[in-house]
N, C-alpha and C positions, 0 to 999 in steps of 0.2 A: 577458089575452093569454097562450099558451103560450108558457113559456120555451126559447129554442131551444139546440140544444147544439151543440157540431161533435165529428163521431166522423170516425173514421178507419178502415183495412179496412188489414191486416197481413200480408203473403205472404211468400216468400222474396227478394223484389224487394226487400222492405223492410229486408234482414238488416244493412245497414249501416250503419242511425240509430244516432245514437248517445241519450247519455241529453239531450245540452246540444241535439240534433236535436227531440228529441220537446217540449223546453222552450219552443225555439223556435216551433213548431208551435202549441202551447197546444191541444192536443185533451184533447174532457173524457170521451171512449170511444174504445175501440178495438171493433175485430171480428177476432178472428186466422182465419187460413185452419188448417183441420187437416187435412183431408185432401182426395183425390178421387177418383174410380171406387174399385176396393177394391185398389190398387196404389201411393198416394202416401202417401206420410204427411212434412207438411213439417216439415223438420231443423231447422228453427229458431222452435221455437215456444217454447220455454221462453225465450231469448236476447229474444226480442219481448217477451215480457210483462215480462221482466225490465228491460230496459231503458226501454220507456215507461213503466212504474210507475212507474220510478224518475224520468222526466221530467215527471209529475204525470198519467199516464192514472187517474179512478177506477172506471173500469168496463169489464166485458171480455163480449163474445158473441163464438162460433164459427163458423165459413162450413166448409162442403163445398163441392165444386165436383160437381157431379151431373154423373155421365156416362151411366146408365142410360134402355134406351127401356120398359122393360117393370114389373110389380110385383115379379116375381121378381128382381129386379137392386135395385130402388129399396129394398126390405127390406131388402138384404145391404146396400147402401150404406148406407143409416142406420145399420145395426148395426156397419160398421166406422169410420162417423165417431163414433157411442154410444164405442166400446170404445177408441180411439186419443186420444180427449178428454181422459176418463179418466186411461188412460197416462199421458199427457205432459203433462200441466194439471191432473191432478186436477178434473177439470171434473163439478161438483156438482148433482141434480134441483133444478131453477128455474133455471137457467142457460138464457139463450135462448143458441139455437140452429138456425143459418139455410142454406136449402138455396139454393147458389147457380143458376140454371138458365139456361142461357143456349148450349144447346143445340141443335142440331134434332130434330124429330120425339119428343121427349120429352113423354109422354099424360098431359094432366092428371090422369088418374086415375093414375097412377104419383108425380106430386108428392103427391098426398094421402095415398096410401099412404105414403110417405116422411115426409110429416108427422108421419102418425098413429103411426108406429115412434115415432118420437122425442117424442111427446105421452106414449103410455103409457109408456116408461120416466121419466115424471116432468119433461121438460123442456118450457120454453116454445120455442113452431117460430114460426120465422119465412121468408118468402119475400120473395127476390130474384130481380130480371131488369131488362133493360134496358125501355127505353119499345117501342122499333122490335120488340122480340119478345110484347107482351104478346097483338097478337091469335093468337098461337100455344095460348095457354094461354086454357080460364074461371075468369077469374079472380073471378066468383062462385061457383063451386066452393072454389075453393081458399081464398077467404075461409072458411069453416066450418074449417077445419084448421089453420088460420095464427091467432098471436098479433099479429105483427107485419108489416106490408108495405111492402120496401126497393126502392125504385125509383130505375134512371140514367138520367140524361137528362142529357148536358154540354152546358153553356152552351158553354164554351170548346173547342175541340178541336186536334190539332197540339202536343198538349203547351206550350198555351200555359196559363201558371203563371194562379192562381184564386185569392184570397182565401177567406175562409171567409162572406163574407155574398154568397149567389149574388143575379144577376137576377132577380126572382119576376118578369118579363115574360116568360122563358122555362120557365117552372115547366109539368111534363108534367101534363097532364088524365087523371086516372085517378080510380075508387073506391080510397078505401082508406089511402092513402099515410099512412106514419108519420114515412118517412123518405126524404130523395130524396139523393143521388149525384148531386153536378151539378159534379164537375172528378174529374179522372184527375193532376192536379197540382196539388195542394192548396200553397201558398204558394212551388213551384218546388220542393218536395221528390219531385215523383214519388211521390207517395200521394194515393188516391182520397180525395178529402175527402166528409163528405155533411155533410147539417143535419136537427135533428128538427122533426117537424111538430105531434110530438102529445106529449100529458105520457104515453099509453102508452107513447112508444117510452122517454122518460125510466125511466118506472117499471121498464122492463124489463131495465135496467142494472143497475137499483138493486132486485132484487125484495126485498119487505118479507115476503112469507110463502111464501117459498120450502118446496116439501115438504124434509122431512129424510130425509138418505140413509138408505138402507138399513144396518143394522148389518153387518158383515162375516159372513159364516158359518163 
């Protein structure tokens, strides 16, 4: 049986955990937010990592928030989430690396090109979205481009507080799933909790042969 993990997703909502918050939590991942469209880049991404670390997180992947309807947008988006990663996290090739979508009218072929940005600079891509959005996207398409596949669906809603072992009676029906989102208030802290499905999504925390960076020039 796959061992399951509980991860956690990191925005600026979250700027006020502390380290004895994240302790309490007992998450064994995070996902920090970096950036969104090519105009955000959140303030407090070092503070996150700094702090869950320090409350026992061992493993870290990155979210965009995609704002893009077209290729020409979803390229520059990838490359300002690429370059602000970087920046502010030193964020390293083999580091997944996840596009949040949850949008409208956003053309699957535009996720894929997004992908494939962030494949060829060396990183593992993963996709995100809700259940209620998936018939928007093919997501046999998108599987070819994607490492990982992070799907929400909340048991609980209303901000009613969630434990970390959800209902598999409400577990959403899809191909693919690595990992599912199923509270928006993981133990009454106001953080989306999810659960892993699969020992990929594990591995991808933890990558074992990650490409090695580029030497500086």
């Amino acid at each position: 049986m796959t061992e399951r993990k509980t991860v956690i997703d990191l925005a600026s909502f979250q700027s006020h955990l502390t380290v004895n918050d994240y302790k309490n939590i007992g998450a064994n991942y995070a996902i920090v937010k970096t950036t969104e469209s090519t105009n955000y880049v959140n303030p407090y991404i070092r503070s996150l990592i700094d702090r869950s670390a320090g409350g026992g997180i061992k493993g870290y992947a990155f979210y965009h928030f995609g704002r893009f309807h077209n290729d020409a947008q979803a390229v520059a988006e990838a490359n300002y989430f690429i370059a602000n990663s970087k920046a502010q996290a030193n964020v390293q090739p083999g580091t997944l690396m996840i596009l949040d979508a949850e949008i409208s009218n956003m053309p699957t072929s535009s996720v894929n090109v997004f992908l494939n940005t962030l494949r060829n600079a060396g990183y593992h891509t993963g996709f995100y979205t809700y259940k209620y959005l998936l018939p928007n996207f093919d997501l046999e398409s998108i599987h070819h481009h994607m490492d990982m596949f992070w799907l929400a669906a909340y048991v609980y809603r209303n901000g009613t507080p969630a434990g970390k072992n959800p209902d598999f009676n409400y577990f959403p029906s899809a191909n693919y799933i690595d990992m599912w989102q199923h509270t928006d208030n993981l133990l009454g802290y106001n953080v989306d909790g999810s659960i892993t499905l699969t020992d990929n999504a594990i591995n991808l925390f933890n990558p074992s042969e990650a490409p090695a960076p580029e030497p500086n020039k």
